[in-house]
N, C-alpha and C positions, 0 to 999 in steps of 0.2 A: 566488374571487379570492385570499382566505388561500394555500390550497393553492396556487395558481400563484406565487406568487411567492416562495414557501418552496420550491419545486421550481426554481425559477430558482436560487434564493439556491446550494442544494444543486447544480447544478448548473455556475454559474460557481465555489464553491468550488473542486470537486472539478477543474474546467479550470484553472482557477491554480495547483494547490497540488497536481496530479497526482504530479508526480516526487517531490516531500517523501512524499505520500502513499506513493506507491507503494516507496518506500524504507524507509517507517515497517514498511511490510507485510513487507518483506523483513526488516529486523530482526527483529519482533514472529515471523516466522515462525522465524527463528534460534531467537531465545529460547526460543519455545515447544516447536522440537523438542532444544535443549538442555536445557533446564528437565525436559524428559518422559523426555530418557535420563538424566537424574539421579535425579530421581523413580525411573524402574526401577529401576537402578542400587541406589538408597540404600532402596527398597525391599526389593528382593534380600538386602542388607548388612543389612538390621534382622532378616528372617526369619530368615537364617542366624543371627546373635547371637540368636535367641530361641531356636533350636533348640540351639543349643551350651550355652546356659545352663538350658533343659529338662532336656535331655543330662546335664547336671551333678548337675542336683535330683535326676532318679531315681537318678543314680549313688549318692548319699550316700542318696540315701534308702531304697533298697534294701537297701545297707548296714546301717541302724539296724532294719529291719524285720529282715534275716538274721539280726541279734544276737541280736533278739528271740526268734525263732526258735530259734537252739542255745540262751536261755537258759531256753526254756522245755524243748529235747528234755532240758536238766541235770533239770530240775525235776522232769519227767514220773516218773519212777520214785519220788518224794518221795512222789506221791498214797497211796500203800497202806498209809504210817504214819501214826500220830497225830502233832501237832501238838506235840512235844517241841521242849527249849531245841535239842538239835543240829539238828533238823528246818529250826526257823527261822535258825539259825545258820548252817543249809549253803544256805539262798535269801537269807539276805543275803548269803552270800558269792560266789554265781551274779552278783547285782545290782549284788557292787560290783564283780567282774570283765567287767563287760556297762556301759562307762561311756553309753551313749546310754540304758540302761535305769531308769528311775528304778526301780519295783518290780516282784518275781515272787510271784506270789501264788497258793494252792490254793484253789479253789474245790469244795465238794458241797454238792447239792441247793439251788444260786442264792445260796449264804452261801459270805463267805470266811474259810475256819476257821485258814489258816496266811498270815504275810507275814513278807515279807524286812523288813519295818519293827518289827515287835516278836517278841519271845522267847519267847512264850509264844502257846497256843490262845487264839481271839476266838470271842465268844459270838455267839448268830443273835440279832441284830437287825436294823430299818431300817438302821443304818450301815456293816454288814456283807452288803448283801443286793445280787446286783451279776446281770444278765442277760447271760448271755454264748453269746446264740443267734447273733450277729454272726461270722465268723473275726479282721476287720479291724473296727473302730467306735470313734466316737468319742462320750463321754457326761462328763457329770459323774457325782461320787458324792460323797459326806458324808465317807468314808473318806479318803479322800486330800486333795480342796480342791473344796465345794461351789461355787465361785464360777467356776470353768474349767474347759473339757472338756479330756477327757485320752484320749490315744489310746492304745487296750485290743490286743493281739492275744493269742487266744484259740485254747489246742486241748484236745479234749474226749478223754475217755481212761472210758467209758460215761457213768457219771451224775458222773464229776468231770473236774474240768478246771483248767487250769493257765492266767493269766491274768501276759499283760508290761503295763506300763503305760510310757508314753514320753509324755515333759512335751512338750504342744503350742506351747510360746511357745517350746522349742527347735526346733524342726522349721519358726514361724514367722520367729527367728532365721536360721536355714538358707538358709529361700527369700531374705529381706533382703540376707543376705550375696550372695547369687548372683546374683536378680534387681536389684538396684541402685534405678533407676526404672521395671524391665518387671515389671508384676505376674506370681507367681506361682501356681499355682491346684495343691493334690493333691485329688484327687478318688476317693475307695475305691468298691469294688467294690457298694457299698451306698447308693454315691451321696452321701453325706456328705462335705463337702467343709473345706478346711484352704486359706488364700487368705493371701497377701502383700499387702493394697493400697498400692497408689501415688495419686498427686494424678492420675490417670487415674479417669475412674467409669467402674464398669462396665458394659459393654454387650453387644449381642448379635451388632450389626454387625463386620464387621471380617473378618480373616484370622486364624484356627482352628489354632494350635501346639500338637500333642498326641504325648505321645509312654505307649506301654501298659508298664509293667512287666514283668518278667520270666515272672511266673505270674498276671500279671493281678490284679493284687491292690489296684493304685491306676495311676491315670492322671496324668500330672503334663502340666499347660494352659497357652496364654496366648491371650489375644484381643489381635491389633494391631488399634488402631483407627486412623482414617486422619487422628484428631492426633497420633499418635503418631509415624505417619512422617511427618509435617511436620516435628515437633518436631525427630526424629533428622536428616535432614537441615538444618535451623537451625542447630543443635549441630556435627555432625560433617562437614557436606558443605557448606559457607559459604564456602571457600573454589573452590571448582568453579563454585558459584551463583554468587559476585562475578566470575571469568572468564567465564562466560556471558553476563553480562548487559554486560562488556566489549567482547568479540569479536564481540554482536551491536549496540553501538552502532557498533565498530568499522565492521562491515559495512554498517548504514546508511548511514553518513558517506559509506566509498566508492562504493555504492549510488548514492548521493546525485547524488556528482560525476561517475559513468559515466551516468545516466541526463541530466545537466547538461551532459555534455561534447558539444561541438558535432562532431553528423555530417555525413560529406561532405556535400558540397552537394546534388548529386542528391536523397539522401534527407529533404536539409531542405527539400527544393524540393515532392517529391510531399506529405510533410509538409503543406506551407502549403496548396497545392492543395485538398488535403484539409478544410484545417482553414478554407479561406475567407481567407487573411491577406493578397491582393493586392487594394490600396486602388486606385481610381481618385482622381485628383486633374484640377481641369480650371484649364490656363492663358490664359486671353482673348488671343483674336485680333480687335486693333482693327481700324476700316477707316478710310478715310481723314478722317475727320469726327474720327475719338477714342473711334467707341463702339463697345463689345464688341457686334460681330457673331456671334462664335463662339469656338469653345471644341477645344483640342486634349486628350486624354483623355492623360493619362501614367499609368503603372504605378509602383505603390508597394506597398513589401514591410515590413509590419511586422510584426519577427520579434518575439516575446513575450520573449526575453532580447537579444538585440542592438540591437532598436529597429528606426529606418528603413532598409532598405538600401537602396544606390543599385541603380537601373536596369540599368547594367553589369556590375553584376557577377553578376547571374542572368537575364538575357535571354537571351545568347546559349546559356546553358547549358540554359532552355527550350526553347528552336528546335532545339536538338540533339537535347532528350528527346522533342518533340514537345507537352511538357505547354503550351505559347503557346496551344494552339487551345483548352484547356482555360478557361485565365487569359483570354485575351480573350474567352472567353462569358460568365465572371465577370463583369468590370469592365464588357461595356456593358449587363449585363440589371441591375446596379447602378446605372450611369448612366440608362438606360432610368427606371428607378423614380421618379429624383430629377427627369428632367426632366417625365415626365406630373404631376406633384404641381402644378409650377409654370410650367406651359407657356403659362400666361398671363401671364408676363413675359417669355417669351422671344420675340424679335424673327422675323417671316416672314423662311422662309430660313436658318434659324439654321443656320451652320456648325461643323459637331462632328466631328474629325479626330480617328481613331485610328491606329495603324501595323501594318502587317503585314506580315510579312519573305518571304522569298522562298519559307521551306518550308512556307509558308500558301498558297501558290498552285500547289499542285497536287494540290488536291481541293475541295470545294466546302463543304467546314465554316463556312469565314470567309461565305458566300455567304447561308446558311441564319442564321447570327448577324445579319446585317445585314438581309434576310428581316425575321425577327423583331422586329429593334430597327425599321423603316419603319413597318411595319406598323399600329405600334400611335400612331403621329400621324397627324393631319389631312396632305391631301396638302399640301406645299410649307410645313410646318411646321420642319420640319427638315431639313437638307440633310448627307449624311453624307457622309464625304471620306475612303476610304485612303489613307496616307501608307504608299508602299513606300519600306521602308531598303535601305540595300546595302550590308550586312554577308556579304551571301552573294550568287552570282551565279544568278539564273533558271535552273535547268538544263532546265527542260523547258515550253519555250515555249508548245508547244503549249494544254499545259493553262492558261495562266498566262493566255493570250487569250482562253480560254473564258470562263474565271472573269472578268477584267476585261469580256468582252463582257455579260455575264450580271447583272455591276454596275451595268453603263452605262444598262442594260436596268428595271433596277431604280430608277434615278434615285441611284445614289451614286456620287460624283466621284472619280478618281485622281490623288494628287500624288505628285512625287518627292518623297522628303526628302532634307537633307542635299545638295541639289545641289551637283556639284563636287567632293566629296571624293570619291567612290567611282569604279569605272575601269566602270561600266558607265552615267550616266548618259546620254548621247548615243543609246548602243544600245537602251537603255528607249524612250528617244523616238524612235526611229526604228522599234520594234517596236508599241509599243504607243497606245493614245490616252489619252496625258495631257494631263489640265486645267490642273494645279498644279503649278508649280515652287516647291520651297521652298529661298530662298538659305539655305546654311549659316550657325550663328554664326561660324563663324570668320570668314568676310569681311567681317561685318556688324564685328566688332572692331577690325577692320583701318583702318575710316572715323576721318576723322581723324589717324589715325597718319604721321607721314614714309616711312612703307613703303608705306599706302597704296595696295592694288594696282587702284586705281578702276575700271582697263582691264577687269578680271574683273566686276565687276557690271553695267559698260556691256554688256556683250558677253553676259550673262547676262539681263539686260532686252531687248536688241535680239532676242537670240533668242527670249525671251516671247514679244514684241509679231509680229514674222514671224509664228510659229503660233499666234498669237489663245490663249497662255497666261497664265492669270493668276499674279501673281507674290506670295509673302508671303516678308517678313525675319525671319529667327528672330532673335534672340538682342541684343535690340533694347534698351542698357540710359542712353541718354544722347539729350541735345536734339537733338546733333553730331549721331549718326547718324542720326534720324528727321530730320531736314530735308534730308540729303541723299538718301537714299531717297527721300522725298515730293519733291523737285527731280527725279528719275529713276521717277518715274511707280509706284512700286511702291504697288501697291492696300490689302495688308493686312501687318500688322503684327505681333510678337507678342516678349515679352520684358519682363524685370525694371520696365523704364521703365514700362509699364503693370499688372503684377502677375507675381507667383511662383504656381505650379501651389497651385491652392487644394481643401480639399478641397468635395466638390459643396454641402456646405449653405451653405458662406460661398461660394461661388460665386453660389448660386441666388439670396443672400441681397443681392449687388451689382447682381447683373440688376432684383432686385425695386426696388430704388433708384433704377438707371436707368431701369426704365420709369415710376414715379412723376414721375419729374424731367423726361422725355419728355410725358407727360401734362400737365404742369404748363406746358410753356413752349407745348403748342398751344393750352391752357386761355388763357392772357393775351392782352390785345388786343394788338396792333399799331397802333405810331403811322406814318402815312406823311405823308410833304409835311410 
């Protein structure tokens, strides 16, 4: 029971609140595919800036390694002397002409006997004792500054060898400078690595900026991680993402109002069809006594933004489209419903009038509806009445006598409606077998009035009463005209003075009243004499 009615709930939502919905979707879809070409977009734009400032590292840092290099090919020839004042005096003077190079140093047999930092030969000791099977490496040593590694590049020349050394907090400098907040990473041929961190940690996920050096001698990295490009777009693309999410409220809104804006009518009409939105409403037809004998079935259109609409203005536009045969299955298999519920208040006989136009009567649809609605009462429970309008003229007789013969056949009665006003009532009755005349409201408003055309309803009763037609008065809203009607023999009634078209549960709801009240007055004695 939970589930159903959480499924109900989900479901009347989403019927109310479809075109918000479905506008929200249209934005949300904007967005998301603006949002996603920025996203690329500003992905693109970070890749490229990581590779331009890669670009950069190796430049400079290639650089500092090349120095290294001439100031070691200066030095190379130094190996074959001893370690004299000019010795060291001509690798300080390489070291100070090489500013990237902190010192150049002689190394034999894994001791360094000669440097650019003193004047004289160093003895083999631990602090002189330095491995330099690496080309590129980075190490500490006692010699220089135990507390930080220092990057060595090394060329051997048989068992001696000539060693740069290049201060690592410059080359971390470097990357700082270049990388900003993208980490930087040099990575040597030995795997040892030289990193910039930023308030990024590092990871393994991400997209891989590598660019190889020259002769392969170090790799200069970056990993973008995917807060990174969030970030950079936060940062740099803030104003693209503020229009975005603009242009697609923008677009909602209009959304909004195109899916809100009211379609011709036709398509609001199949629309409704569809959607169930044409109400029956039933108006009481008194009989002579005062009490609802029956009930005329009217069409009601309630549109979910416009409200009620009247009858006029999309009836005739049915009968054009053909959707009436649609709509009148509708409202009497609804009526139908309402009356088997309570069909023990409703009076033997009960007369229940619908209307059917003229392009209802040239197939047997309307035949097959009323079929269906007899069917399902006890015989002589309810008595069903088409009410033909003449808004259009019969054009194909033939059929239209079938169909009425077939009615007749069936136990459902034919009235005119609107008698009088149309140019073909006379020809109906002189084609057809009608039961019911129904006098128009407009003469029934006329009663009373100095205008008064009395002569029309004389002569409209007189003609009833000749061919044994029963006679009812629409539009019936005052004492005035029901007295003189019931003076002029008219049998049934129907109009404001006895109620407005109600819908069926308050209908049902007055029958059940009056059959109570009926009950009740054959219940009491009778006094006679």
């Amino acid at each position: 029971m939970t589930l159903t009615c959480k499924n109900w709930f989900l479901i009347r939502f989403v019927t109310c609140y479809k075109h918000f919905l479905l506008a929200m979707l249209l934005g949300l879809s904007v967005l998301t595919l603006g949002l996603g070409g920025i996203y690329l977009h500003g992905r693109s734009n970070l890749e490229d800036l990581v590779k331009e400032k890669a670009t950069i590292a190796n430049a400079l840092f290639q650089n500092t390694i090349d120095e290294a290099h001439v100031a070691i090919n200066k030095a190379t020839p130094l190996l074959g002397a001893a370690c004299t004042p000019a010795t060291a005096a001509e690798l300080k003077r390489i070291s100070v002409l090489s500013p990237n190079i902190r010192t150049v140093n002689l190394v034999k047999d894994d001791y360094i006997y000669c440097s650019s930092l003193f004047s004289k030969a160093l003895k083999r000791n631990a602090n002189t004792r330095i491995a330099g099977d690496s080309h590129l490496f980075l190490a500490t040593h006692n010699y220089f500054n135990p507390n930080e590694k220092i990057l060595f590049l090394s060329s051997a020349v048989g068992e001696t060898y000539v060693i740069a050394s290049i201060d690592v907090q410059y080359i971390k400098k470097t990357l700082k400078t270049i990388g900003q907040k993208i980490p930087l990473t040099i990575t040597l041929n030995n795997q040892q690595r030289v990193t910039y961190a930023t308030s990024y940690s590092e990871t393994e996920d991400g997209t891989l900026i590598a660019l190889n050096s020259r002769d392969d001698e170090f790799t200069i990295s970056s990993r973008i991680s995917q807060t990174m490009y969030l970030d950079y777009m936060l940062s740099h693309l803030y104003i693209s993402m503020s229009l975005c999410v603009i242009i697609a409220i923008v677009i909602s809104i209009n959304g909004y109002r195109q899916l809100k804006r009211p379609r011709s009518l036709q398509e609001e009409l199949r629309r409704a069809v569809k959607e169930n939105e044409f109400l029956p409403y039933l108006q009481p037809i008194v009989n002579h006594q005062g009490r609802v004998c029956g009930a005329e079935i009217l069409m009601r259109w309630h549109h979910p933004n416009q409200g009620f609409i009247m009858p006029d203005l999309f009836i005739p536009l049915a009968e054009d489209t053909g959707l009436i045969n649609v709509m009148t299955t509708q409202v009497l298999t609804s009526v139908k419903s309402y009356l088997l519920q309570n069909h023990q208040y409703l009076p033997d006989g009960f007369h229940l009038a619908i209307n059917i136009s003229p392009c209802q009567c040239n197939d047997l649809l309307f035949y097959k509806d009323c079929l269906s609605f007899m069917s399902a009462f006890p015989e002589g429970k309810v008595k069903l009445v088409a009410e033909l309008t003449e808004r259009e003229f019969i054009k194909d007789t033939g059929h239209a006598a079938l169909l009425f013969e077939k009615l007749h056949n069936l136990g459902v009665q034919i009235a005119l409606d609107d008698f009088g006003t149309g140019h073909s009532s006379l020809a109906y009755i002189n084609q057809f077998n009608i039961d019911i005349i129904k006098i128009d409201k407009s003469f029934t408003h006329l009663i009373g009035s100095v205008d008064m055309p009395s002569h029309i309803v004389d002569n409209v009763v007189d003609l009833a009463n000749r061919l044994n037609i029963d006679v009812v008065a629409e539009g019936v809203e005052n004492a005035t005209q029901e007295t003189y009607l019931k003076q002029h023999n008219i049998q049934f009634f129907q109009g404001y003075l006895y109620d407005k078209p109600l819908p069926p549960a308050i209908f049902m709801q007055k029958m059940k009243e009056q059959s109570h009240g009926q009950k009740r007055l054959q219940a009491a004695p009778s006094f006679e004499g």
